[in-house]
N, CA, C and O of each residue as an XYZ file, in Angstrom:
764
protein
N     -11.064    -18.892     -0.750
C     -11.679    -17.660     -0.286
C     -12.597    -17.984      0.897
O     -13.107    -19.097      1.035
N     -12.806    -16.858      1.834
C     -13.694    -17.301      3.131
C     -14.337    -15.657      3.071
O     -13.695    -14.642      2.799
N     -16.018    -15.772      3.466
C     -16.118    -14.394      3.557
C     -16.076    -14.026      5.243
O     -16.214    -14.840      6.157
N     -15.867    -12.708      5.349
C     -15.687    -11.840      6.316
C     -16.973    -10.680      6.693
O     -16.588     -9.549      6.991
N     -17.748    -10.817      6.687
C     -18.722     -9.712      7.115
C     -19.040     -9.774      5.729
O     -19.323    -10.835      5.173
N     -18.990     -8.299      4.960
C     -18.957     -8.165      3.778
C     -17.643     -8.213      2.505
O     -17.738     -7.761      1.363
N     -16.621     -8.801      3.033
C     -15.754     -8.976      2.714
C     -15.214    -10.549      2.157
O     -15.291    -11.532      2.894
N     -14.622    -10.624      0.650
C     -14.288    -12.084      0.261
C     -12.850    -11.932      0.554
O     -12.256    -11.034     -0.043
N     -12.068    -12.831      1.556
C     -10.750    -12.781      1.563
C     -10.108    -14.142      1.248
O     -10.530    -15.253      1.570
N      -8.966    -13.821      0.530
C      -7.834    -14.815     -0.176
C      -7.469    -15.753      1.243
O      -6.978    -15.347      2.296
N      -7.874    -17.080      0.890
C      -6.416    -17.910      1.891
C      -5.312    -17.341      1.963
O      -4.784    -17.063      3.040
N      -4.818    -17.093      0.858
C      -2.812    -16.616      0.722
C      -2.778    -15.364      1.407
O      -1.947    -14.534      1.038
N      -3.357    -15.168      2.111
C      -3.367    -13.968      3.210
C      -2.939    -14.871      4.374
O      -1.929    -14.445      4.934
N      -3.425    -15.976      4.872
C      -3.086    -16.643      6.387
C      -2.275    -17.405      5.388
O      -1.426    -17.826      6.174
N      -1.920    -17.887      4.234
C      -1.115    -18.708      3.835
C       0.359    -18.802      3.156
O       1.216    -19.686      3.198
N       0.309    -17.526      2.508
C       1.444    -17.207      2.660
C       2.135    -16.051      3.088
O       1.471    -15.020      3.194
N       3.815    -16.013      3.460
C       4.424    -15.197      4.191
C       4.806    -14.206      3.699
O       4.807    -14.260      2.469
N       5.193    -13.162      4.181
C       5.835    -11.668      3.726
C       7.172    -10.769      4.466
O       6.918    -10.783      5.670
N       8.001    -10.282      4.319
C       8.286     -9.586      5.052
C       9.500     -8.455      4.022
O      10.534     -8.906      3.528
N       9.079     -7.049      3.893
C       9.435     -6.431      2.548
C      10.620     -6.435      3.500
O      10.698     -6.490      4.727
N      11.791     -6.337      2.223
C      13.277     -6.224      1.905
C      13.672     -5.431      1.279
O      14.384     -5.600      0.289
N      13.325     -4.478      1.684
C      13.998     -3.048      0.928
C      15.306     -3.067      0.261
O      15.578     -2.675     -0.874
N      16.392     -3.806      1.530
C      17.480     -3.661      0.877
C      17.748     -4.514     -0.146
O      18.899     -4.772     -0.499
N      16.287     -5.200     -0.904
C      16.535     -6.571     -2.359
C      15.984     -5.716     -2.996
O      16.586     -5.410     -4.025
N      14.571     -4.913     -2.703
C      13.981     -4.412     -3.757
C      14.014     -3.060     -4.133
O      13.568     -2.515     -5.143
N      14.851     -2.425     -2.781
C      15.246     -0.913     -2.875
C      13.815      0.191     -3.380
O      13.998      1.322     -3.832
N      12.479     -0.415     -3.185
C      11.434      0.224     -2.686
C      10.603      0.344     -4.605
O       9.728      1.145     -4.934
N      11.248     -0.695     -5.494
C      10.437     -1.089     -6.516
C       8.904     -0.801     -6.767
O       8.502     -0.544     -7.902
N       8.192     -0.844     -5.845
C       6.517     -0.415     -6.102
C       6.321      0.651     -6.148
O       5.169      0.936     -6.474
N       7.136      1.645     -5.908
C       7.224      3.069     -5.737
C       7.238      3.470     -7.381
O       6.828      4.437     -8.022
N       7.819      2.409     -7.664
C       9.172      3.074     -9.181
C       8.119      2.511    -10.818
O       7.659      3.163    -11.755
N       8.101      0.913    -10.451
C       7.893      0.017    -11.161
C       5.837      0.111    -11.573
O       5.072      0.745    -10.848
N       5.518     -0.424    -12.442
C       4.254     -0.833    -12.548
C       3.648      0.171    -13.882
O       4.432      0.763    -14.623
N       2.317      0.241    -14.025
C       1.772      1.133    -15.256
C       0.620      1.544    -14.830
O      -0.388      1.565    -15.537
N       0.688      2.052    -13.155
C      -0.239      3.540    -12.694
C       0.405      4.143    -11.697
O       1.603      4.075    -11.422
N      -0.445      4.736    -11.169
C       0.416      5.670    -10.133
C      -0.845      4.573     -8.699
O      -1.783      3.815     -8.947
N      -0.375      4.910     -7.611
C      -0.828      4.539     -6.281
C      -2.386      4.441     -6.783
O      -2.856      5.329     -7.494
N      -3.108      3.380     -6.395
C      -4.879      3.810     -5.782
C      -5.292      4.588     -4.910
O      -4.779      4.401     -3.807
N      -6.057      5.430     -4.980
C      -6.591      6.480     -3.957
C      -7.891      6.099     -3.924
O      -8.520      5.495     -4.793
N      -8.435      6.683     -2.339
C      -9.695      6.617     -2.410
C     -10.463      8.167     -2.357
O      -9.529      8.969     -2.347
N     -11.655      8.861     -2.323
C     -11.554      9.914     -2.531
C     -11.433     10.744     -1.431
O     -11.018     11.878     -1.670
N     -11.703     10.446     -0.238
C     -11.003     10.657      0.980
C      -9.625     10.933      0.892
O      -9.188     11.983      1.362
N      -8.865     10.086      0.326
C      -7.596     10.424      0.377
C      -7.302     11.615     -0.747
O      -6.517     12.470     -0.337
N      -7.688     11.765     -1.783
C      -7.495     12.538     -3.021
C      -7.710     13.743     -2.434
O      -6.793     14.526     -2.682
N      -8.854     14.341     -1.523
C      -8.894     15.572     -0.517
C      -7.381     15.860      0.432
O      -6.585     16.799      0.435
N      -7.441     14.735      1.097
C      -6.234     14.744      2.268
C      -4.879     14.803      1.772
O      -3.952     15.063      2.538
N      -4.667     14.538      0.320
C      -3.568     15.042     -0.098
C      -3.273     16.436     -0.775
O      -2.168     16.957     -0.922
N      -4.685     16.996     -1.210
C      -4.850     18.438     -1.713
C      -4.685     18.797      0.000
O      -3.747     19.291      0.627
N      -5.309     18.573      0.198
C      -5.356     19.851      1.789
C      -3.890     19.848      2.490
O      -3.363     20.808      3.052
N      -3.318     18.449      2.313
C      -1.825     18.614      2.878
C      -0.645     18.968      2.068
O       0.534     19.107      2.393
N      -1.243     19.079      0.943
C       0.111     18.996     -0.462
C       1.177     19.970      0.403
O       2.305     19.500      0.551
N       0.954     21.047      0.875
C       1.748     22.129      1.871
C       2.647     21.932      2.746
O       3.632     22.612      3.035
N       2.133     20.637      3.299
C       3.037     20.042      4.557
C       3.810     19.144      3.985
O       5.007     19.299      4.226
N       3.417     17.906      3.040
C       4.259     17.515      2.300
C       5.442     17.779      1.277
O       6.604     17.375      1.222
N       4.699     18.592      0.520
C       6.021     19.295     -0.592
C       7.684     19.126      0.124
O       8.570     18.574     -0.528
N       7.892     19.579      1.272
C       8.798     19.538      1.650
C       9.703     18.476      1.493
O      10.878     18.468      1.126
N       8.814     17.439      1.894
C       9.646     16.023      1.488
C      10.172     15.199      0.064
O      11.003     14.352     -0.263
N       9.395     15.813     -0.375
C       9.369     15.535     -2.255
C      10.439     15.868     -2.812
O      10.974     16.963     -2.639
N      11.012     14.683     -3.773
C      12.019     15.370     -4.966
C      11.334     16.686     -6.010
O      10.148     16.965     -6.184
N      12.562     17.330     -6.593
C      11.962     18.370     -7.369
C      11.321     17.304     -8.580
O      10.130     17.591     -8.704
N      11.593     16.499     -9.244
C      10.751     15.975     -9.841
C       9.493     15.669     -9.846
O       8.801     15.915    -10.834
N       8.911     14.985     -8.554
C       7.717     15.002     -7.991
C       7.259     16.242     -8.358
O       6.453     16.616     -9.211
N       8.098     16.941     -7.347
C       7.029     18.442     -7.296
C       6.934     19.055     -8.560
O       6.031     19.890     -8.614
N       7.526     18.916     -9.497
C       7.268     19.406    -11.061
C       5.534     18.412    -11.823
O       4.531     18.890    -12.353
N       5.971     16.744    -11.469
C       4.854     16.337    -12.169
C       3.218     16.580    -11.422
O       2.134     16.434    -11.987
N       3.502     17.041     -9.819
C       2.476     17.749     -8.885
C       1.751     18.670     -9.862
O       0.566     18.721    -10.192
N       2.724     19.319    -10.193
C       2.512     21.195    -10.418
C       1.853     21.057    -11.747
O       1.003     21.857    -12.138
N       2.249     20.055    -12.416
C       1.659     19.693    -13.746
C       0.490     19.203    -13.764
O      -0.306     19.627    -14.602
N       0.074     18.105    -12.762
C      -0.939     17.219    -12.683
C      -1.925     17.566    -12.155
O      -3.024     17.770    -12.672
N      -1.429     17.715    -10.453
C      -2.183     17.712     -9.702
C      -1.973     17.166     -8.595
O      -0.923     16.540     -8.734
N      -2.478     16.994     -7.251
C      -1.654     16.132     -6.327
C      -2.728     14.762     -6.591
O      -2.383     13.829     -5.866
N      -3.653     14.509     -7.251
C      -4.100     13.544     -8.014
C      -4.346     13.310     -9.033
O      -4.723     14.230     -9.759
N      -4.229     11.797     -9.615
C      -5.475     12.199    -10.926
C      -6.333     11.120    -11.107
O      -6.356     10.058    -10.485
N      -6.984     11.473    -11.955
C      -8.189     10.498    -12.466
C      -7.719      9.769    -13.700
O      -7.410     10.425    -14.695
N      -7.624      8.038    -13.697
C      -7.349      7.525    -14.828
C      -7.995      7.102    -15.618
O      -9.148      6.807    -15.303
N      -7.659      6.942    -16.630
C      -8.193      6.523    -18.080
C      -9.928      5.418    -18.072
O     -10.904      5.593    -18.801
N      -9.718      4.236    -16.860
C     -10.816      3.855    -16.459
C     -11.512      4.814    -15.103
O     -12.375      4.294    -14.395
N     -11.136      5.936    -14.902
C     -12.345      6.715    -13.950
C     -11.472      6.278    -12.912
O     -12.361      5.713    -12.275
N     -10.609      6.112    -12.331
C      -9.748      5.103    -11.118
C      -9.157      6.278    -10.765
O      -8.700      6.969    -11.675
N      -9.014      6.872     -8.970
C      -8.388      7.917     -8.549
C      -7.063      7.263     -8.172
O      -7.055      6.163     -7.620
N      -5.690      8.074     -8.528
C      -4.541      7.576     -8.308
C      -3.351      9.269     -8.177
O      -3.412     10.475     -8.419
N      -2.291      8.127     -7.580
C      -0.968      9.611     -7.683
C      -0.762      9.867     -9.295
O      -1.503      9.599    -10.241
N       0.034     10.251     -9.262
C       0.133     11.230    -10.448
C       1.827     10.408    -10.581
O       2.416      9.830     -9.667
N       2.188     10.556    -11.666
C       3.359      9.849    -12.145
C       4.726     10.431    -12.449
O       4.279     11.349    -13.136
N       5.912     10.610    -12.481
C       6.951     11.068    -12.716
C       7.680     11.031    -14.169
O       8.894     11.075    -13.972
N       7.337     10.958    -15.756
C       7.620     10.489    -16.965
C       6.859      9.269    -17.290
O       6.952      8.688    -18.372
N       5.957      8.832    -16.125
C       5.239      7.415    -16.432
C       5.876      6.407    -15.847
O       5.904      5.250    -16.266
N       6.443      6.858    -14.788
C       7.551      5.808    -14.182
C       7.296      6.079    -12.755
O       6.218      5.662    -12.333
N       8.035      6.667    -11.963
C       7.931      6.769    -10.470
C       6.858      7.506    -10.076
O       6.572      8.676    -10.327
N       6.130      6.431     -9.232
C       5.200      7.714     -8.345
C       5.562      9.205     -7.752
O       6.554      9.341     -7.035
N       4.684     10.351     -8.095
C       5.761     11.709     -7.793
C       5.697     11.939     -6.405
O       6.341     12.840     -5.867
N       4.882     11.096     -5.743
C       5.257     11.306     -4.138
C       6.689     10.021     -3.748
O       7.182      9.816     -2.639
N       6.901      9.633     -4.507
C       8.505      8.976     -4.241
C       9.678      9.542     -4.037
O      10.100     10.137     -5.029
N      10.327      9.569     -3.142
C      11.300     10.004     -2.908
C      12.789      9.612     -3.098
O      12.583      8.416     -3.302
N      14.313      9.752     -3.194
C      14.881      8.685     -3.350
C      15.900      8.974     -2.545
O      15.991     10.200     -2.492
N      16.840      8.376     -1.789
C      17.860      8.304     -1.168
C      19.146      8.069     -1.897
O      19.159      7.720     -3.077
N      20.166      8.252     -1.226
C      21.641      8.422     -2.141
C      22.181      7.183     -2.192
O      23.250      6.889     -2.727
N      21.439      6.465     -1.633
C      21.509      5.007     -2.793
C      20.493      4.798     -4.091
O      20.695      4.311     -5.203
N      19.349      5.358     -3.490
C      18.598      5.144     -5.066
C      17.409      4.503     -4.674
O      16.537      4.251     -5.506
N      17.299      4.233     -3.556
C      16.211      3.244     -3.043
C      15.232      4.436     -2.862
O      15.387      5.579     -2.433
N      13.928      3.592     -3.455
C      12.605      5.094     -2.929
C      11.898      5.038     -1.908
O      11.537      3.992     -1.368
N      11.653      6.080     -1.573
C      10.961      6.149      0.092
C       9.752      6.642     -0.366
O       9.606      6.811     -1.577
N       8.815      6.913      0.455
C       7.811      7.907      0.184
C       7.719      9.029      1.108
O       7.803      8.935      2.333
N       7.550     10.047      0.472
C       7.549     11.335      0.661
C       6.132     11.460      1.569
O       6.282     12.244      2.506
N       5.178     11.031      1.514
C       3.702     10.961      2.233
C       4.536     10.640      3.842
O       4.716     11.462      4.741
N       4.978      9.044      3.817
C       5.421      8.704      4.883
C       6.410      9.299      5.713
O       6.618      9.265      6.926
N       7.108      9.990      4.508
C       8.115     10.999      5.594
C       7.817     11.788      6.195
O       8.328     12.058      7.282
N       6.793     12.460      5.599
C       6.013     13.917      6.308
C       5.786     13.292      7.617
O       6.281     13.624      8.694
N       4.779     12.123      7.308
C       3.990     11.304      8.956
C       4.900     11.460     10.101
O       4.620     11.764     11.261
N       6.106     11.183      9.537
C       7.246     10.211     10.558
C       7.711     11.802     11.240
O       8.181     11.956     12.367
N       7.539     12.492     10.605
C       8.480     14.094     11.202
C       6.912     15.039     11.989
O       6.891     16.086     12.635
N       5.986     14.285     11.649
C       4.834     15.078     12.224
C       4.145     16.068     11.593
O       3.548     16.920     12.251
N       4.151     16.068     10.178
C       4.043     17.096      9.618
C       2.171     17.030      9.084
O       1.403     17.986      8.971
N       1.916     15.689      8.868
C       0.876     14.965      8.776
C      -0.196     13.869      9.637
O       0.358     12.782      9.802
N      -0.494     13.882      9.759
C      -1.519     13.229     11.042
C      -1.956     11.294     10.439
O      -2.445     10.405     11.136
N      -1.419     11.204      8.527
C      -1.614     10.058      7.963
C      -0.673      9.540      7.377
O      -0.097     10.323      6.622
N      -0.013      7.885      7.432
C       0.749      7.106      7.261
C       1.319      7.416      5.415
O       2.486      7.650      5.101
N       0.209      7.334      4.496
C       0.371      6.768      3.441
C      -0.908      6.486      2.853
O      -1.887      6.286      3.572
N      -1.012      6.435      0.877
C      -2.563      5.812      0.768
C      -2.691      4.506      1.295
O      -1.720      3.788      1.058
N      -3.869      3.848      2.126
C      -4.327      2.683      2.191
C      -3.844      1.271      1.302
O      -3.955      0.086      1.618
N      -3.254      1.917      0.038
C      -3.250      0.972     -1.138
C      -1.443      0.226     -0.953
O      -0.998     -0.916     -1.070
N      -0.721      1.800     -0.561
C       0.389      1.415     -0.671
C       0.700      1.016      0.780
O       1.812      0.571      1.065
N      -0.295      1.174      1.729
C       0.111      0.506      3.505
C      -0.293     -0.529      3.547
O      -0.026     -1.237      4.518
N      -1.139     -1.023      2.434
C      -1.954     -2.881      2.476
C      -0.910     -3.450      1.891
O      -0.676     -4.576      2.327
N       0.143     -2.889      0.655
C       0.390     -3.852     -0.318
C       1.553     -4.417      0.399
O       2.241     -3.829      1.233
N       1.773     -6.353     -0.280
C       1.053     -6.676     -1.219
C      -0.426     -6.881     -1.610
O      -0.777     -7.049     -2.777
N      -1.158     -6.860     -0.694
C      -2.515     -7.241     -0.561
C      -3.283     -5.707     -1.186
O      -3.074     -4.567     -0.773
N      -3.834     -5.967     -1.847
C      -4.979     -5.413     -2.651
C      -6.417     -5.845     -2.536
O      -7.068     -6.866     -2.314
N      -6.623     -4.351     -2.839
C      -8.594     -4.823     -2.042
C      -9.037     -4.186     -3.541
O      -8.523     -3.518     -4.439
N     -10.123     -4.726     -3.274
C     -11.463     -4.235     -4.770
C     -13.061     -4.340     -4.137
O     -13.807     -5.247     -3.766
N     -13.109     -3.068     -4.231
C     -14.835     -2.747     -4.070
C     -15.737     -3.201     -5.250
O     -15.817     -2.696     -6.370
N     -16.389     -4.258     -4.746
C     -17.710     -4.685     -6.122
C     -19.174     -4.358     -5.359
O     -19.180     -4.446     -4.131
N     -20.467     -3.969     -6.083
C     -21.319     -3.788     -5.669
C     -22.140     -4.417     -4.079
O     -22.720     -3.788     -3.194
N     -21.947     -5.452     -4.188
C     -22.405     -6.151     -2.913
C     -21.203     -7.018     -1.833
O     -21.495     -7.754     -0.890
N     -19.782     -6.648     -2.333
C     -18.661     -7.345     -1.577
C     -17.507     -6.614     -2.097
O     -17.424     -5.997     -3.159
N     -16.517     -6.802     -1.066
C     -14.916     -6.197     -1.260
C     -13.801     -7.411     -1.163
O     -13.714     -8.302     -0.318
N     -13.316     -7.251     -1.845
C     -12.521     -8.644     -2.615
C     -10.734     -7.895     -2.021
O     -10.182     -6.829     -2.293
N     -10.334     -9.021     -1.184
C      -9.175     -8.695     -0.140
C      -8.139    -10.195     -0.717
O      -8.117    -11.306     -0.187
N      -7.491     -9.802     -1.747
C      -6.933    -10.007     -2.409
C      -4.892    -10.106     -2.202
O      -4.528     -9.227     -1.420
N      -4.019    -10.733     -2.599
C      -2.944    -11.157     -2.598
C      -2.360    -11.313     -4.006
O      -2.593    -12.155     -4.873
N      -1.375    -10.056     -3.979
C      -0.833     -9.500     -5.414
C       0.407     -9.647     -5.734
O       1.141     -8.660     -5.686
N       0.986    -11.089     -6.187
C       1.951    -11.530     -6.441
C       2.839    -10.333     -7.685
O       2.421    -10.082     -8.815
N       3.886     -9.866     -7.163
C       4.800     -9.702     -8.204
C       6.077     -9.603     -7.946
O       6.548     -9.104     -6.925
N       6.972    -10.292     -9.280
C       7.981    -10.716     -8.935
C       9.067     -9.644     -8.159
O       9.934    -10.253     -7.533
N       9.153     -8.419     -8.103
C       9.974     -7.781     -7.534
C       9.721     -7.946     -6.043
O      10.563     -7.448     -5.294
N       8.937     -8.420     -5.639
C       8.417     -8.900     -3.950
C       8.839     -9.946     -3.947
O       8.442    -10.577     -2.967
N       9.756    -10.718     -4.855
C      10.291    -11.692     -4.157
C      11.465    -11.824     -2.729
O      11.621    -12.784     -1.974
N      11.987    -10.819     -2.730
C      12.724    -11.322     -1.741
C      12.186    -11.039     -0.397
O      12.846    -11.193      0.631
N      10.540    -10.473     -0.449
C       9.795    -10.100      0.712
C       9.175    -11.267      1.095
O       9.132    -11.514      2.301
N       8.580    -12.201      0.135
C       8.372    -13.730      0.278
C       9.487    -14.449      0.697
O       9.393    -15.147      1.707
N      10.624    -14.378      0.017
C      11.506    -15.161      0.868
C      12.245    -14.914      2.363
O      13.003    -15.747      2.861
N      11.896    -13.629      2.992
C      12.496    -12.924      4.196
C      11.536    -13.300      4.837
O      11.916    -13.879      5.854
N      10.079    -13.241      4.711
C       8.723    -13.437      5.670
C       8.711    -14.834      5.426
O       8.622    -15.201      6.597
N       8.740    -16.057      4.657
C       9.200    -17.097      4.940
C       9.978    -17.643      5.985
O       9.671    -18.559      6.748
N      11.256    -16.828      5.923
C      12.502    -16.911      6.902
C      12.339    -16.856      7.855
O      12.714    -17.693      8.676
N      11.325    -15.209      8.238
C      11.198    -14.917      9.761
C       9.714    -15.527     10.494
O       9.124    -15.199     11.524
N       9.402    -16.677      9.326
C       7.623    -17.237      9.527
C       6.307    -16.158      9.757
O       5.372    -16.292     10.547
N       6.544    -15.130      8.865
C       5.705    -14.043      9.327
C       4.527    -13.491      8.435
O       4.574    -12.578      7.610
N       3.286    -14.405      8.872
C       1.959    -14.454      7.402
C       1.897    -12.618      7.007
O       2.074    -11.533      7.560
N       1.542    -13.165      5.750
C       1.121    -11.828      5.078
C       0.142    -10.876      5.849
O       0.292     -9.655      5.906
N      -0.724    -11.475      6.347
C      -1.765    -10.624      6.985
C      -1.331    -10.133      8.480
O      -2.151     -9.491      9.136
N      -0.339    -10.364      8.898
C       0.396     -9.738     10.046
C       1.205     -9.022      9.739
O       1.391     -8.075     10.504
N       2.158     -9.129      8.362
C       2.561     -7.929      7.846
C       1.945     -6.986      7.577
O       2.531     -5.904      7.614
N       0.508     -7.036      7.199
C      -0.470     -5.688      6.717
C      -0.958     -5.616      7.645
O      -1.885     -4.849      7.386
N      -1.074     -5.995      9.134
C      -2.038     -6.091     10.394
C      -2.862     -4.574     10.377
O      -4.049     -4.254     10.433
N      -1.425     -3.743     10.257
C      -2.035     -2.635     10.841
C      -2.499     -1.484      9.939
O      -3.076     -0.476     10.347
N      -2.153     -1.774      8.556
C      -2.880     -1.514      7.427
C      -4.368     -2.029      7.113
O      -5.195     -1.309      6.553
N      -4.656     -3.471      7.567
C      -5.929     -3.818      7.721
C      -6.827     -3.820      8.472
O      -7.941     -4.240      8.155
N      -6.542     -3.359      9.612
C      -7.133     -2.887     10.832
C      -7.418     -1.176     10.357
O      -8.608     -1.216     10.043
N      -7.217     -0.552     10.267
C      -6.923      0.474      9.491
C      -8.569      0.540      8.463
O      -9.604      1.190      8.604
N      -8.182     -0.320      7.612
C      -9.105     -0.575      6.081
C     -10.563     -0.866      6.870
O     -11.634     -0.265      6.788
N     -10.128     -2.135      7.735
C     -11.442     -2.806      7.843
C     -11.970     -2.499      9.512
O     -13.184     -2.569      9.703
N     -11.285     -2.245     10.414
C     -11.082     -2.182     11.402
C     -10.782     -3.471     12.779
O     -10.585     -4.666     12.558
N     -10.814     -2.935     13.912
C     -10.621     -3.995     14.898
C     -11.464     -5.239     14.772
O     -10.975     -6.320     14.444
N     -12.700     -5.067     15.030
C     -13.479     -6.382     15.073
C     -13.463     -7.498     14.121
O     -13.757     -8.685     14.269
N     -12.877     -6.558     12.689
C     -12.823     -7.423     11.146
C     -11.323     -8.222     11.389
O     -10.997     -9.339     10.987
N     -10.700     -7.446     12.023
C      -9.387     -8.114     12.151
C      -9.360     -9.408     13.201
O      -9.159    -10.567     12.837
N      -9.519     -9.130     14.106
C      -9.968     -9.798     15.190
C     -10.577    -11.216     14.399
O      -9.961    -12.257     14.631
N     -11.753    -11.278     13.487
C     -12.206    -12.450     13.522
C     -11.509    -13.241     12.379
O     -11.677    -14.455     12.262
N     -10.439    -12.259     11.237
C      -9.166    -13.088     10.791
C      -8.010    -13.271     10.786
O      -7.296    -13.508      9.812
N      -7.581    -13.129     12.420
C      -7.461    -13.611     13.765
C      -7.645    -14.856     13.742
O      -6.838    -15.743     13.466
N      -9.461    -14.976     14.238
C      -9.552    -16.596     14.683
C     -10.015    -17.179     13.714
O     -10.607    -18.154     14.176
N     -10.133    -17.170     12.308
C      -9.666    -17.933     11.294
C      -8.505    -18.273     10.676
O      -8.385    -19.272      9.966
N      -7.470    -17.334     10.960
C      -6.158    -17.918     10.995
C      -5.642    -18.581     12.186
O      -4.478    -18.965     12.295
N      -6.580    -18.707     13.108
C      -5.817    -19.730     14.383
C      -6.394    -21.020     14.274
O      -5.874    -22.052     14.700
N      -7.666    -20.917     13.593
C      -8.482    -22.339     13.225
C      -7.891    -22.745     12.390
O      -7.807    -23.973     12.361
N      -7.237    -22.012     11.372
C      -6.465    -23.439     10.747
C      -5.212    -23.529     10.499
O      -4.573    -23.988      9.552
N      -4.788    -22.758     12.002
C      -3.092    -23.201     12.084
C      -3.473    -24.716     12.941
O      -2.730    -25.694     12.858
N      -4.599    -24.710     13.661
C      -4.914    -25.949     14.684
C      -5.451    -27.197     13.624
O      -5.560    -28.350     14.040
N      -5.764    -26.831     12.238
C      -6.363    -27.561     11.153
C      -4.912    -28.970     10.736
O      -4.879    -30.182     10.522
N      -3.854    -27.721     10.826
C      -2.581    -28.320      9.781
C      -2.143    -29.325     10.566
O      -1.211    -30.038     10.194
């Protein structure tokens, strides 16, 4: 770990590689796991205020566990998140006629319908952040269905934290990025 301003960040961010493979994992984080997305409460607004512009993109499933839920919810530990599909797919997931899931947030973006990418949580991952009282813990979240994103960003030599560049620039902004930047150039000159 090295800190960053107020920030503790993982080596395995400059150390190891990434590069997602949709066509291995056919969009698994969408589908897989036992919550729905992290939100922050910024975002939990920006998806009520846009639910309108989005809907469009959504399976009717989604839009059923929406209509049920909420376009957020609050979990069991107090944690703001999407809302779930039977306890399985996030209901802003979308799926294609192969089966692979997209997100419905991101589609809106891409057609203009929305002015924002995606939550923060799902534009960082794999990398996961955690707010603690006096530091934010920038973290590297191994799971096995990302394997073939480790083995493609291996392939194409492409560190994790340049895969999230613009997700973490984003989170933390330019200047934070910038200086792990030149801690990942100090010890590419280290090796």
């Amino acid at each position: 770990m090295f800190q960053l301003g107020d920030t503790l960040v993982s080596e395995d961010l400059l150390k190891e590689h990434f590069d997602c493979d949709l066509s291995q994992c056919k969009g698994a984080c969408c589908v897989e796991g036992e919550a729905g997305a992290p939100l922050s409460a910024e975002e939990v607004q920006q998806l009520a205020k846009d639910y309108d512009a989005i809907d469009p993109f959504l399976d009717e499933a989604g839009r059923k566990a929406i209509a049920a839920q909420g376009t957020s919810i609050v979990a069991k530990d107090k944690s703001l998140e999407t809302p779930l599909v039977d306890d399985a797919a996030c209901a802003y997931a979308t799926f294609d006629e192969r089966g692979w899931a997209h997100c419905g947030i991101e589609q809106a973006h891409q057609s203009g319908a929305v002015d924002w990418k995606k939550p923060i949580s799902c534009h960082l991952y794999p990398v996961r952040v955690k707010d603690y009282s006096v530091f934010t813990a920038v973290n590297y979240h191994r799971w096995q269905i990302c394997s073939a994103g480790c083995a493609n960003g291996k392939q194409m030599q492409i560190p994790l934290y340049r895969f999230v560049a613009e997700a973490l620039q984003k989170k933390f902004g330019m200047d934070w990025f910038a200086e792990l930047e030149r801690v990942a150039s100090k010890q590419n000159k280290n090796q």
